[in-house]
C-alpha positions as CSV (number, residue, x, y, z in Angstrom):
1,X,105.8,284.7,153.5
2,X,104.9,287.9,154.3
3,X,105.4,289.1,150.4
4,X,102.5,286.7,150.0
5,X,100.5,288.4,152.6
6,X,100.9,291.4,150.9
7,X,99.3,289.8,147.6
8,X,96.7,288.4,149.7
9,X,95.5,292.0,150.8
10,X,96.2,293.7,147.7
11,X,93.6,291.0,146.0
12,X,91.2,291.5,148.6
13,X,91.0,295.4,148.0
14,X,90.8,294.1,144.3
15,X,88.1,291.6,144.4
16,X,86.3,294.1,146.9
17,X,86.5,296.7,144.3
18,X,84.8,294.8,141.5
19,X,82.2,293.8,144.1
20,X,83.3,289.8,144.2
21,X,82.6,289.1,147.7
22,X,82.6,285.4,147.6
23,X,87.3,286.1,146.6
24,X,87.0,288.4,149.4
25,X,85.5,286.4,152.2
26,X,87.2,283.0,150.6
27,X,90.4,285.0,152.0
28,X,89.6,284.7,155.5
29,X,90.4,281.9,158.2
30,X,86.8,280.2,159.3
31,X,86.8,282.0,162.6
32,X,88.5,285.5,161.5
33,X,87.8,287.8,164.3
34,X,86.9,291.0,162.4
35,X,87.0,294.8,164.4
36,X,85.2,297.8,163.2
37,X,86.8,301.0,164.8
38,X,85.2,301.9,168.1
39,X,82.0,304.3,167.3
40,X,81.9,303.0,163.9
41,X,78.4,302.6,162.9
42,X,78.7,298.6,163.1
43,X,80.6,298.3,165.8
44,X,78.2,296.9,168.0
45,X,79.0,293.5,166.5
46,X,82.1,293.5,167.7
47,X,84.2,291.1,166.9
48,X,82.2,289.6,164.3
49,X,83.3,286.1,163.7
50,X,83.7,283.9,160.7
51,X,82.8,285.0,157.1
52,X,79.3,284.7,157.6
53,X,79.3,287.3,160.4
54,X,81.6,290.1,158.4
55,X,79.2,289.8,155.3
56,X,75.9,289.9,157.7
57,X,76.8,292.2,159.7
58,X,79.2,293.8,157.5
59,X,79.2,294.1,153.9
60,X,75.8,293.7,153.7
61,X,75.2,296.5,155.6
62,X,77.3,298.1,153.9
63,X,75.8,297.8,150.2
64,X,72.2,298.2,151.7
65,X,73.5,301.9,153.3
66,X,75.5,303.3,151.1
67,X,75.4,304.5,146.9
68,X,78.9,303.9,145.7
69,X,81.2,302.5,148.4
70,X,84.2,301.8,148.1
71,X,87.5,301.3,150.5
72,X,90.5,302.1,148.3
73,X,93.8,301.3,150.1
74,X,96.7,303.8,149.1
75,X,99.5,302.0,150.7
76,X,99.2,298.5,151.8
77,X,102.9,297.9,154.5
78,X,104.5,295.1,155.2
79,X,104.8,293.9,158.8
80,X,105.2,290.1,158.4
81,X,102.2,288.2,159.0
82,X,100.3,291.7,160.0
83,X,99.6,293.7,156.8
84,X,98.7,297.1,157.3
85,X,96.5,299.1,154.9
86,X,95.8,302.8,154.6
87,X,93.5,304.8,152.0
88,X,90.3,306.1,152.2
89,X,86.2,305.4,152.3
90,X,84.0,307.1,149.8
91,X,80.4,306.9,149.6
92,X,77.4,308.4,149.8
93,X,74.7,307.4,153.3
94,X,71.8,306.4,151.2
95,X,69.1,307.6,153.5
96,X,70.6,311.1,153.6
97,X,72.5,311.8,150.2
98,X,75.6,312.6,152.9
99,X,78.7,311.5,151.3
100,X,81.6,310.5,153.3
101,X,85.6,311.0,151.9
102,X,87.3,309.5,155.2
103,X,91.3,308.5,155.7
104,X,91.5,304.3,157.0
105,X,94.1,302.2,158.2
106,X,92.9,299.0,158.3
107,X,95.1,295.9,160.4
108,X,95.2,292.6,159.0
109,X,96.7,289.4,160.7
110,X,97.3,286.8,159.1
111,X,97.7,282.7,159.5
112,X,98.5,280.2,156.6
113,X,97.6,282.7,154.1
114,X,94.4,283.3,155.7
115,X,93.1,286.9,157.4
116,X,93.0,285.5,160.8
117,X,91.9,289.1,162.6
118,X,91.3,292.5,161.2
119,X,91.0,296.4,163.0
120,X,89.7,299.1,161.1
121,X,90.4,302.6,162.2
122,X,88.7,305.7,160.5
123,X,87.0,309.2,161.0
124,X,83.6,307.6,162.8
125,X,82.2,311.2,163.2
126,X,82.5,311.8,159.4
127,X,80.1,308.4,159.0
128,X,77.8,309.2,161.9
129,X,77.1,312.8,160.6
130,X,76.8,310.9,157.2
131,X,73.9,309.1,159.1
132,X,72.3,311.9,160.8
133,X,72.4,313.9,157.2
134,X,75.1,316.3,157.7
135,X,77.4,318.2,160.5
136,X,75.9,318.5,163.9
């Protein structure tokens, strides 16, 4: 099973890539619990849950912030029904032409072939100085 959960991520990253959000979010269990990294700049939502919540609060946020993002995974490891994935963000913070080039590792759980949960950890300082146009 848990070669299958591999695939599962790996087309996730993939349909992420080419901007098809519907495969992406038709990937997760109806009450995924999803975790941006602590500081992150959504991570007041924490945990967002179901679909709908990750795109709104999310990956609509997301497209509406940034020129160019994208979240390429590297290495995507097999842990049985918890994938782990680690690459890097690239972007650049729309409102202050700040690009960000920041290391991930991103934790996904998995239930019947569904993302069940999901923990992002990255450099948080690289996306708030991003927001705030720069270094402090």
């Amino acid at each position: 099973m848990s070669d299958a959960n591999v695939q599962t991520i790996r087309a996730v990253y993939d349909a992420f890539a080419r901007g098809d959000i519907p495969t992406v979010l038709a990937a997760f269990d109806p009450q995924i619990e999803w975790r941006e990294a602590d500081n992150f700049l959504y991570a007041a939502g924490n945990p967002y849950v179901g679909p709908q919540a990750v795109l709104e609060g999310v990956f609509l946020r997301l497209a509406n912030d940034f020129d160019g993002f994208a979240a390429v995974a590297e290495q995507v490891l097999d842990a049985g029904d918890t994938v782990v994935a680690c690459g890097r963000y690239r972007g650049t913070y729309k409102k202050t032409g700040t690009a960000v080039d920041a290391q991930f590792a991103h934790f996904f759980n998995l239930r019947d072939g569904k993302v069940a949960r999901f923990q992002q950890y990255t450099d948080t300082a690289q996306f708030a100085e991003a927001a705030a146009g720069g270094a402090p």
